[in-house]
Each structure stands twice: as C-alpha cells, then as structure tokens.
N, CA, C and O atoms as a MOPAC input file, in Angstrom:
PM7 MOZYME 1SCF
protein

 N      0.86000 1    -1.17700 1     0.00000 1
 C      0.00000 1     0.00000 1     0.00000 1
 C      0.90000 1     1.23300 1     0.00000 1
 O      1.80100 1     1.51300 1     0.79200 1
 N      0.41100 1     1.98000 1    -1.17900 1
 C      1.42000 1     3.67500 1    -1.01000 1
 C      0.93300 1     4.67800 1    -0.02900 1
 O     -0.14000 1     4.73600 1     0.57100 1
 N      1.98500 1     5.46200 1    -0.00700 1
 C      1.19800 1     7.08300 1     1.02900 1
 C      0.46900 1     7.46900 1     0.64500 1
 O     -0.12400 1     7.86200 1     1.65000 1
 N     -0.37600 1     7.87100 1    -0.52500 1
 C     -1.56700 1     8.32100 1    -0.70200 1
 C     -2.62300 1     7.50400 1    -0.64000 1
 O     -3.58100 1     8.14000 1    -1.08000 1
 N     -3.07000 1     6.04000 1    -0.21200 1
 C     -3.85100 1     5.18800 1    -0.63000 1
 C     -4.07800 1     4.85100 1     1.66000 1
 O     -5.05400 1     4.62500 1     2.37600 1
 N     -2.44200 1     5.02900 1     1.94600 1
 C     -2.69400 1     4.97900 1     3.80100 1
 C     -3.31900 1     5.93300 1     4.13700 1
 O     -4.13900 1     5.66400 1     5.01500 1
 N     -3.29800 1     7.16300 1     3.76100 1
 C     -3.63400 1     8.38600 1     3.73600 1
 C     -5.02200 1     8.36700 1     3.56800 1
 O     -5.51600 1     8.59700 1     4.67200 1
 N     -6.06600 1     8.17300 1     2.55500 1
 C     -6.92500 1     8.27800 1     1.97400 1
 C     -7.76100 1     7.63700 1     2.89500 1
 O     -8.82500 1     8.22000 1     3.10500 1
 N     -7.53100 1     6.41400 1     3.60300 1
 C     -8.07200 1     5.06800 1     4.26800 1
 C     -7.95000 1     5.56900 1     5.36400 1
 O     -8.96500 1     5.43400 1     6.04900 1
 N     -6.83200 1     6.29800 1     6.02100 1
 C     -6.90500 1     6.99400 1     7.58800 1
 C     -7.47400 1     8.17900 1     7.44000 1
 O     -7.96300 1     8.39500 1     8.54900 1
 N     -7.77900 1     9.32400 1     6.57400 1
 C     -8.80300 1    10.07000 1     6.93300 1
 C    -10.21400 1     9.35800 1     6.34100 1
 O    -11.14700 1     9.88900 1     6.94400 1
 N    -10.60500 1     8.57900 1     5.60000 1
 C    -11.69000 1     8.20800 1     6.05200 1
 C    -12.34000 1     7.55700 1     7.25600 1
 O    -13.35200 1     7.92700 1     7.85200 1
 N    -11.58600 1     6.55000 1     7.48700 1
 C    -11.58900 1     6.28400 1     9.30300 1
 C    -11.86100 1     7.23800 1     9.94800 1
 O    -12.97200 1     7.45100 1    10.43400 1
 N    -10.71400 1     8.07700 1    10.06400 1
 C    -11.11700 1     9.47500 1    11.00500 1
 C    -12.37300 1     9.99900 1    11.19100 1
 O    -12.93300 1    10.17300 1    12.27300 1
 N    -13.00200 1    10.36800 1     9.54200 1
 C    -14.51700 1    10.69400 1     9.31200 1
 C    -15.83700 1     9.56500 1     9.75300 1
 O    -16.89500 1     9.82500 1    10.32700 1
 N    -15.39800 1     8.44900 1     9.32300 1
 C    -15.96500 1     7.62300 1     9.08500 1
 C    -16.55400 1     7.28400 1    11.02200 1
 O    -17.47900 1     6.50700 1    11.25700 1
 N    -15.80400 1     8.03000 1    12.13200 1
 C    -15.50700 1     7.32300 1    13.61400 1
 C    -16.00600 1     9.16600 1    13.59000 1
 O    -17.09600 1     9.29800 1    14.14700 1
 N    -15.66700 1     9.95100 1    13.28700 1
 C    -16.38200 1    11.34200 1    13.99400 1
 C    -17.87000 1    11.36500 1    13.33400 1
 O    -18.57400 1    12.01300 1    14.10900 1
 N    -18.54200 1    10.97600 1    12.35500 1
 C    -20.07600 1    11.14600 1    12.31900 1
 C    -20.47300 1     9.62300 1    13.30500 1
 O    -21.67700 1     9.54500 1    13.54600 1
 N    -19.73700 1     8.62100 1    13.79200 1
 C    -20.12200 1     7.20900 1    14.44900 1
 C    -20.49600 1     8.48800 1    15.82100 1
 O    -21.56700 1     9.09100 1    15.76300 1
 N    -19.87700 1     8.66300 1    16.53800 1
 C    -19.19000 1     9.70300 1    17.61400 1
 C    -20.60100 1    10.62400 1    17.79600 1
 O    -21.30800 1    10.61100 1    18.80400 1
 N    -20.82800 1    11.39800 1    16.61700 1
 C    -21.79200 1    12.21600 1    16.22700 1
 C    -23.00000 1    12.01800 1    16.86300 1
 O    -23.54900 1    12.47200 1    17.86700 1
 N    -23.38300 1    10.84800 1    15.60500 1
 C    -25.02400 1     9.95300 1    15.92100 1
 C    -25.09500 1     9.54200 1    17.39700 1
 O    -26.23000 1     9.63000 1    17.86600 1
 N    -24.10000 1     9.09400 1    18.27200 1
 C    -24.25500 1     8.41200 1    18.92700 1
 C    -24.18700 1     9.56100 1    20.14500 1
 O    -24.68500 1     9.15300 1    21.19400 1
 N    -23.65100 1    10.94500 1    20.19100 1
 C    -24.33400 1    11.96700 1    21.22800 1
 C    -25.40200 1    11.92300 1    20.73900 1
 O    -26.24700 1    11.92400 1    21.63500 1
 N    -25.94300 1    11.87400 1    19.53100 1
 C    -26.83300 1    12.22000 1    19.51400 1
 C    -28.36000 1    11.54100 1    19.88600 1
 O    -29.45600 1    11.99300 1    20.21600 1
 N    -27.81700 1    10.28400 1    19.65300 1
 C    -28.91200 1     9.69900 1    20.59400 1
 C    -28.82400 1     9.28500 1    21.94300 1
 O    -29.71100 1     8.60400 1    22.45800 1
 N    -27.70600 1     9.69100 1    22.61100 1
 C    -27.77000 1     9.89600 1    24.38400 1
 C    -28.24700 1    11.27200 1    24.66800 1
 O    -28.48500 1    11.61600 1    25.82600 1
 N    -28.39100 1    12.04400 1    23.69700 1
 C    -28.37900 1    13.74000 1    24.24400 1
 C    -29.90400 1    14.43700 1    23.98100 1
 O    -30.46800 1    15.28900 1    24.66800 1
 N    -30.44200 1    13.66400 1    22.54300 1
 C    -31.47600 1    14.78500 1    22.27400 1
 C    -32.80200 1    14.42900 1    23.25100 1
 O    -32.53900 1    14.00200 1    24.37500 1
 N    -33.63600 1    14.52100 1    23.02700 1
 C    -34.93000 1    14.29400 1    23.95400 1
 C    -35.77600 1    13.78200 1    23.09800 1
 O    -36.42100 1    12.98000 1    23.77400 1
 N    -36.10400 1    13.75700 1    22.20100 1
 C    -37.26900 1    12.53900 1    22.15300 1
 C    -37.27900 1    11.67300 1    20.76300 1
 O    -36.14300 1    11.70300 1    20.29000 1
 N    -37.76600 1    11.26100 1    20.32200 1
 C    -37.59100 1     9.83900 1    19.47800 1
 C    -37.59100 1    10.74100 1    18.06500 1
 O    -36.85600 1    10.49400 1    17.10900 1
 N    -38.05000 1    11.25700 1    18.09300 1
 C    -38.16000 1    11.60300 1    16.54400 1
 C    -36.62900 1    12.64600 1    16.47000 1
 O    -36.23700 1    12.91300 1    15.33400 1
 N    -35.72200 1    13.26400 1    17.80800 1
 C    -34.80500 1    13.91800 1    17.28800 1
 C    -33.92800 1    13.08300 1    17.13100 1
 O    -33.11500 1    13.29400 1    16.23100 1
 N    -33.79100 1    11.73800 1    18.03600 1
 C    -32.66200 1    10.56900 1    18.27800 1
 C    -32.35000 1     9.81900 1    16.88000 1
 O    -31.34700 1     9.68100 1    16.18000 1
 N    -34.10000 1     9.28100 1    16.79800 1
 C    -34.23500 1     8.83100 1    15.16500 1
 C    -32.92200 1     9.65600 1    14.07100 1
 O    -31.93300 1     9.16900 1    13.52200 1
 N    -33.38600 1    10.86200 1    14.08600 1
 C    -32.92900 1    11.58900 1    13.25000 1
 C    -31.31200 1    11.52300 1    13.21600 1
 O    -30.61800 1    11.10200 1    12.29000 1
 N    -30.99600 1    11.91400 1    14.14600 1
 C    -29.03600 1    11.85600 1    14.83400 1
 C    -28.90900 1    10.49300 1    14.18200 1
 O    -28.09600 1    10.34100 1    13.27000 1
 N    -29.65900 1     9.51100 1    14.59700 1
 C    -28.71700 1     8.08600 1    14.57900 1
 C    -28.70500 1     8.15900 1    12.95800 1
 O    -27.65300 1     8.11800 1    12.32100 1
 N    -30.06100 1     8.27700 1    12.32300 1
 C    -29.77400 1     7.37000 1    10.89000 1
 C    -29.08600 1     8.40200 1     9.80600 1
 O    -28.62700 1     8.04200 1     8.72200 1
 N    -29.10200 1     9.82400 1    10.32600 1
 C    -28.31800 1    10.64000 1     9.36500 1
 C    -26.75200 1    10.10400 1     9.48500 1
 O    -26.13300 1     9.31200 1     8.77400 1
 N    -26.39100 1    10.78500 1    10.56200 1
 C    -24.63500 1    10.67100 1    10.88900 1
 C    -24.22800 1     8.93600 1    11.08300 1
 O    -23.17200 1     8.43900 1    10.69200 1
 N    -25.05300 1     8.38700 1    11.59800 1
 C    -24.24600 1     7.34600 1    11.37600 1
 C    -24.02000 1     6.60700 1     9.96000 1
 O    -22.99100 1     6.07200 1     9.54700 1
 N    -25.55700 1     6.76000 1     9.19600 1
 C    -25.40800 1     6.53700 1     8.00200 1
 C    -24.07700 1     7.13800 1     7.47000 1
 O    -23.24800 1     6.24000 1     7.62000 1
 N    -23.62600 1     7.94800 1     7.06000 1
 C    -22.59800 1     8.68600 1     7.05400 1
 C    -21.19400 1     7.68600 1     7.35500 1
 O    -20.30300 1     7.24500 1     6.62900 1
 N    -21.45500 1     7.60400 1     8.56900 1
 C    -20.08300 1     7.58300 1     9.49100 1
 C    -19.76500 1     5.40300 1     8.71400 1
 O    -18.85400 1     4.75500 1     8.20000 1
 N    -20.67600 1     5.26900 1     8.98700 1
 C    -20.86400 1     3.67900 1     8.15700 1
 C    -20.15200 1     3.52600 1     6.98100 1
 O    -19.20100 1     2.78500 1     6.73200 1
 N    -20.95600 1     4.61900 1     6.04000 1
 C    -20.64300 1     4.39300 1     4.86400 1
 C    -18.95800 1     5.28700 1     4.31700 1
 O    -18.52100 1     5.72900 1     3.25400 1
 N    -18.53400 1     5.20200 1     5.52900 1
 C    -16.93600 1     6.07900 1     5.21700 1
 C    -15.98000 1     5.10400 1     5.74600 1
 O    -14.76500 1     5.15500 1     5.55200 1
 N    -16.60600 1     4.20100 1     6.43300 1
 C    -15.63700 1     3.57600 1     7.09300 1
 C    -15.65400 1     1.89000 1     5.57800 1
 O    -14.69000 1     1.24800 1     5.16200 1
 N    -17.02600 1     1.76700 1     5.24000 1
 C    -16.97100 1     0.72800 1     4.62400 1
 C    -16.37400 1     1.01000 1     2.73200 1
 O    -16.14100 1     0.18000 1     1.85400 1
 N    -16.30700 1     2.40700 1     2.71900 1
 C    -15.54800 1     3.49700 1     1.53900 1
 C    -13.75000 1     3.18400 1     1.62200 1
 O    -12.83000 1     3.04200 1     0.81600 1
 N    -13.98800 1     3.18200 1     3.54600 1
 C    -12.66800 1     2.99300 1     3.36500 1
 C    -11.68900 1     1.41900 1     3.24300 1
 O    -10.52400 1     1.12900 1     2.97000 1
 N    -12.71100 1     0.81600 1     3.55100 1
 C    -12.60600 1    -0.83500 1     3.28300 1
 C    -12.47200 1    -1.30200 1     1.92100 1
 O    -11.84600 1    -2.31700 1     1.61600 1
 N    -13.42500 1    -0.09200 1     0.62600 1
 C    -13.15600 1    -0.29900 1    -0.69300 1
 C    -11.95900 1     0.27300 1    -0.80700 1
 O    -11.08400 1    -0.54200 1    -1.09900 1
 N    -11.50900 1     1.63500 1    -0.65700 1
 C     -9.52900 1     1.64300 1    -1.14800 1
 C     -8.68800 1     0.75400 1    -0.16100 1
 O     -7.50100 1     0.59200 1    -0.44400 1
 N     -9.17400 1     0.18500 1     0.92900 1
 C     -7.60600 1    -0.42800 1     1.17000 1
 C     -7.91900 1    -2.15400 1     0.38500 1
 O     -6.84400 1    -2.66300 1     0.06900 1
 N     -8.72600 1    -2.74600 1     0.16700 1
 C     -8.80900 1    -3.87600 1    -0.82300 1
 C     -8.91800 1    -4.17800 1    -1.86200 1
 O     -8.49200 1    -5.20200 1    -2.39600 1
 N     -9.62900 1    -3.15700 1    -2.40100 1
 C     -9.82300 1    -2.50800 1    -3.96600 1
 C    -10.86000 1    -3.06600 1    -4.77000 1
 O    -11.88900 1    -3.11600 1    -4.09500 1
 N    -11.01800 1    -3.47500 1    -5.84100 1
 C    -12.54500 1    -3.65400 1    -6.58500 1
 C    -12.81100 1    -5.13200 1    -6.20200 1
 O    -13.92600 1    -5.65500 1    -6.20700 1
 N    -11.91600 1    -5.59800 1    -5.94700 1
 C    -12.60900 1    -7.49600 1    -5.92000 1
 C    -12.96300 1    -7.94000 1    -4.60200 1
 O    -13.54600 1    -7.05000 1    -3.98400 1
 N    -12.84500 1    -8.78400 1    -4.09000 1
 C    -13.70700 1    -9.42700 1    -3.30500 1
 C    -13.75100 1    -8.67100 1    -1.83700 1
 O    -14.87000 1    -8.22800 1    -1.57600 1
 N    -12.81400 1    -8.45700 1    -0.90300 1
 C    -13.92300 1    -7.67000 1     0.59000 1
 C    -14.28500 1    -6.30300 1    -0.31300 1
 O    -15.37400 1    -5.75100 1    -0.15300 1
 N    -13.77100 1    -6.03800 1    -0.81400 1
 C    -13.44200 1    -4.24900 1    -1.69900 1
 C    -14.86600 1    -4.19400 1    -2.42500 1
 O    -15.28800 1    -3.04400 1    -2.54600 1
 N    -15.66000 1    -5.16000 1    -2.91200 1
 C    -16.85700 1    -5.76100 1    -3.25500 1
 C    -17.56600 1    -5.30000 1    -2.46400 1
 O    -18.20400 1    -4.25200 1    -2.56700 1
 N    -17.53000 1    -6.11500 1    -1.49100 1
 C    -18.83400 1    -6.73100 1    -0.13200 1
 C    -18.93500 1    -4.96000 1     0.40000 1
 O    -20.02600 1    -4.50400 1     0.74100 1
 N    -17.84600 1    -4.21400 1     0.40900 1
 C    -17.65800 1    -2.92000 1     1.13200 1
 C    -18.40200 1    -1.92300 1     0.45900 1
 O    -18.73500 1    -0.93400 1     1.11200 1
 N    -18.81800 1    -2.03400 1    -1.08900 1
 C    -19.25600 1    -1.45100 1    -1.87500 1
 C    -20.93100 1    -1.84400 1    -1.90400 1
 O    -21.82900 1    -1.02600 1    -2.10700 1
 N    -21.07400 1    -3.01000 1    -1.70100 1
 C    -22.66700 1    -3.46600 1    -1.56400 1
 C    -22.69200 1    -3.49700 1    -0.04300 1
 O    -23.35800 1    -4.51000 1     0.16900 1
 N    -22.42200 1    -3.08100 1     0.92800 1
 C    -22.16400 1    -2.94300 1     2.21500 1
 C    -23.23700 1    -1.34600 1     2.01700 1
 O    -24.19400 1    -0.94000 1     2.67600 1
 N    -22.59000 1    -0.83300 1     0.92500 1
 C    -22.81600 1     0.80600 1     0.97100 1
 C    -24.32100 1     0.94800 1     0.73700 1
 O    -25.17000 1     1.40900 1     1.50000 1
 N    -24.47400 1     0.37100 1    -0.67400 1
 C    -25.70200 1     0.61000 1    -1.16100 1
 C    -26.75100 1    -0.23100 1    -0.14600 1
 O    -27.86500 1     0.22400 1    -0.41000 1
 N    -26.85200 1    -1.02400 1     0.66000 1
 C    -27.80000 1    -2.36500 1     1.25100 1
 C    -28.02900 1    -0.91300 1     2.28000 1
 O    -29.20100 1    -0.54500 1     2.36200 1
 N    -26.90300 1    -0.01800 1     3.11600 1
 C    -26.98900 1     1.12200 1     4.07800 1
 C    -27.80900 1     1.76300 1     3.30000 1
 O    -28.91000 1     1.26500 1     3.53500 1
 N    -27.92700 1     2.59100 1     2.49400 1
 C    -27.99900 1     3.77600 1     1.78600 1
 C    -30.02900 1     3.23000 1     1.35800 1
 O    -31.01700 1     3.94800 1     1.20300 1
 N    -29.92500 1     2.22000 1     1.32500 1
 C    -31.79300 1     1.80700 1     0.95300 1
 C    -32.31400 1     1.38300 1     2.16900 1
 O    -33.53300 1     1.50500 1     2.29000 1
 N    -31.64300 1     0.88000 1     3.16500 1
 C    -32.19300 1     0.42000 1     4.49000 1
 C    -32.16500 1     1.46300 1     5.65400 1
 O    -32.69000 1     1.00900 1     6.67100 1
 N    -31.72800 1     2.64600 1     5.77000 1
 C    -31.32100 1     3.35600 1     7.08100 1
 C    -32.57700 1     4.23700 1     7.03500 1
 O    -33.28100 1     4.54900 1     7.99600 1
 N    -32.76800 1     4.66000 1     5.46200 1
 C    -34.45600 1     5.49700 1     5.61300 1
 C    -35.26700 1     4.75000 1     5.84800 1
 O    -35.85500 1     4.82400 1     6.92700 1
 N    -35.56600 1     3.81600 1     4.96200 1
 C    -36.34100 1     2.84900 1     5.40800 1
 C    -36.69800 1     2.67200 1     7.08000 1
 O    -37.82700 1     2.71900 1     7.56900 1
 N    -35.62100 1     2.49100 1     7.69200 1
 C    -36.02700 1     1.96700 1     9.09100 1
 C    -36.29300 1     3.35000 1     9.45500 1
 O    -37.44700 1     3.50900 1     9.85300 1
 N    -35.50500 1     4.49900 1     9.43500 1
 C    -35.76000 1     5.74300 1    10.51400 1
 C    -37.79100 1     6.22200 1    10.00900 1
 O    -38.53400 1     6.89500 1    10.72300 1
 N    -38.06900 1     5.76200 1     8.99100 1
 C    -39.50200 1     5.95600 1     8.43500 1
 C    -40.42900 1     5.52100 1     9.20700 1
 O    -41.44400 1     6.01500 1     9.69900 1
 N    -39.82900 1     4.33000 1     9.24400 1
 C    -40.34700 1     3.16400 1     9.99600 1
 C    -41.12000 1     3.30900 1    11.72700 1
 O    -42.23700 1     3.31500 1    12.24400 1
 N    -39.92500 1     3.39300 1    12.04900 1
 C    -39.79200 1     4.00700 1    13.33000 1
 C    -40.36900 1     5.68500 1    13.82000 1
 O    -40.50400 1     5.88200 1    15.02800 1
 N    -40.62600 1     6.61700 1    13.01900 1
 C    -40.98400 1     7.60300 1    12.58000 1
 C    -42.72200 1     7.34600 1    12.48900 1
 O    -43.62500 1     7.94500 1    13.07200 1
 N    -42.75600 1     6.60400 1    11.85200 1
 C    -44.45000 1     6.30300 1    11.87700 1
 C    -45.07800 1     5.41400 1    12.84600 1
 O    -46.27800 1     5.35900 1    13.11500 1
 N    -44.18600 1     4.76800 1    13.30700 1
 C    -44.67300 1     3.99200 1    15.02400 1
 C    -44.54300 1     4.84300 1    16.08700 1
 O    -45.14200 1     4.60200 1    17.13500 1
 N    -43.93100 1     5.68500 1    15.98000 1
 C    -44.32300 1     6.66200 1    17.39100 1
 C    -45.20500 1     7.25100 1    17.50200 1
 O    -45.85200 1     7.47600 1    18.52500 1
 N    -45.48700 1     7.83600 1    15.72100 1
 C    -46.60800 1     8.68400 1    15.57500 1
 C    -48.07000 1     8.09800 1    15.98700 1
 O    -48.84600 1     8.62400 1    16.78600 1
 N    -48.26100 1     6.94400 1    15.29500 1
 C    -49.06400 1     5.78600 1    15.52100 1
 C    -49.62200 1     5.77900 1    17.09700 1
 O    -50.71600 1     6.05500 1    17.58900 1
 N    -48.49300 1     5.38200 1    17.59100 1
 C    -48.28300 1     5.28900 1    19.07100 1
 C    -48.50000 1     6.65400 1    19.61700 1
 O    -48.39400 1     6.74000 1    20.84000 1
 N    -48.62600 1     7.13800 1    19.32300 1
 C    -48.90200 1     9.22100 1    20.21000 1
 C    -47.76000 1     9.68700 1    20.76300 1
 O    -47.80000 1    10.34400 1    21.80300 1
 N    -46.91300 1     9.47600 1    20.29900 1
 C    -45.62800 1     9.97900 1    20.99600 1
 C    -45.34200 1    11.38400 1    20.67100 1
 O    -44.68300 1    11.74800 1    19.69700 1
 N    -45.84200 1    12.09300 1    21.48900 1
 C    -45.23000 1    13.74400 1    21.60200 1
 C    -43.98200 1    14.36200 1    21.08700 1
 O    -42.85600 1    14.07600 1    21.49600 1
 N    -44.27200 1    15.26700 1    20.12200 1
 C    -42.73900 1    15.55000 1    20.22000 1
 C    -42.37000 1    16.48300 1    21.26600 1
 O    -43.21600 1    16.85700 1    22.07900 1
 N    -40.80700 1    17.00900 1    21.31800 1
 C    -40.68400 1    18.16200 1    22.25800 1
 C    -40.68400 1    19.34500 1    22.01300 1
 O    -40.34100 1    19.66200 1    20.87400 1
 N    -41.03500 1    20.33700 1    22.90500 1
 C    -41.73000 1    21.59500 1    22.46400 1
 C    -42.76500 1    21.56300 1    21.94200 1
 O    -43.68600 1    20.74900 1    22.02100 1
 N    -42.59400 1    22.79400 1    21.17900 1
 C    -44.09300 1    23.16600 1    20.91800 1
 C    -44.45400 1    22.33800 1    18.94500 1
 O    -45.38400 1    22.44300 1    18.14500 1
 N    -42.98600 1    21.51500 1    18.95300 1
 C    -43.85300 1    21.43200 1    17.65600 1
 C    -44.93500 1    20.05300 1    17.04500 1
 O    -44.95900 1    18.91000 1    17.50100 1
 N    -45.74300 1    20.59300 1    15.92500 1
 C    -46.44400 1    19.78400 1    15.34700 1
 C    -46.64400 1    18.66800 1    14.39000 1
 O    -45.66700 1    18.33400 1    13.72100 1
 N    -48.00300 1    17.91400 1    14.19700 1
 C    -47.37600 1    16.93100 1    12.84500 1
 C    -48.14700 1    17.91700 1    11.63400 1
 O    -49.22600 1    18.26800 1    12.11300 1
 N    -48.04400 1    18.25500 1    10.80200 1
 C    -48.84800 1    18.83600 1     9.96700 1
 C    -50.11500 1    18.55300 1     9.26400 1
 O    -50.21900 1    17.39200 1     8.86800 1
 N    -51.15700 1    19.39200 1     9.00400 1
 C    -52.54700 1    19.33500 1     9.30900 1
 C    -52.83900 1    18.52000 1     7.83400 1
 O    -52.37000 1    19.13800 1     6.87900 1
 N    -53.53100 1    17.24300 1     7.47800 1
 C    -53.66300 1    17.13100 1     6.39700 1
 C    -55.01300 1    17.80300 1     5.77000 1
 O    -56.08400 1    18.06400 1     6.31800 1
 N    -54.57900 1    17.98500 1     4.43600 1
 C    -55.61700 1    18.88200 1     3.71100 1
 C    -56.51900 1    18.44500 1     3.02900 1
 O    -57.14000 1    19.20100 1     2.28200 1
 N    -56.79900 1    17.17500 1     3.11600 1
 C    -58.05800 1    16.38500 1     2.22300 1
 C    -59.61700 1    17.10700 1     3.08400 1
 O    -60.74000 1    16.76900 1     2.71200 1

C-alpha cells in the first residue's frame, strides 16, 4: 500500500468514527424519538458508509473491496427505510414531540 492510498483510508476512518461519535451523542443527548431517530440514521449513516468506503480503497474492486461497496448501497436503501419506519410507530403510538412542535394538518 502507497502514502496516498494509507492516507486516503486513515482520513476516512477518522470521518468515518467522527459522524459514528456524532449519531451516537446524539442519541444519548437529544430528547425525544423523533430527534434521536434523526441523529442516529443521518450521521451514522454517514459515518458507516466512510468507514466501509474505506474498506473499498484499502482492498480494492474485488472481493472484501466488493462486499464494502454493496455494504454501501444495502446502508444507503435500508437506514431510511427503518428511521420511516420508526418515525411512523411513534406517531401511531402518540408519541409527543418536544416543544411546541407539530405533525402537519392534512388537507383532504
């Protein structure tokens, strides 16, 4: 492996461990499900898909360098999915948000 390719793979790590870091105040810190929701599946999505970015340059197109690349996309269709998910079971469930805000009024 050359200096630009160690390089490339340790600041993605870096990134890839500060949005992990991120999501994860963020769901010890915010207050209620719909802000936690939010923290976890943005930044970690993120933080996932930098670390498994960085699994594609240090192995390269064939086989883990593969799995790291469909690693990405399987994240990238499943993380909305679930935060939706979860998003509409609270609502379901009556779960308040905090403060003063609302769900919006439908117009039918």
């Amino acid at each position: 492996m050359n200096t630009l390719t160690a390089a490339v793979v340790a600041a993605l790590l870096v990134v890839g461990s500060a949005f992990l870091t991120i999501g994860t105040l963020g769901l010890l810190r915010l207050p209620d499900v719909y802000n936690r929701m939010h923290a976890t599946s943005k930044a970690t999505t993120l933080g996932a898909a930098s670390i498994f970015l960085a699994g594609f340059v240090y192995f390269g197109p064939s086989g883990a360098g593969l799995t790291s690349l469909v690693g990405i996309a399987f994240l990238f269709l499943t993380t909305p999915t679930g935060a939706h998910m979860i998003s509409r079971s609270a609502q379901k469930m009556g779960v308040e948000f905090f403060g003063n805000a609302d769900w919006p009024e439908d117009d039918d």
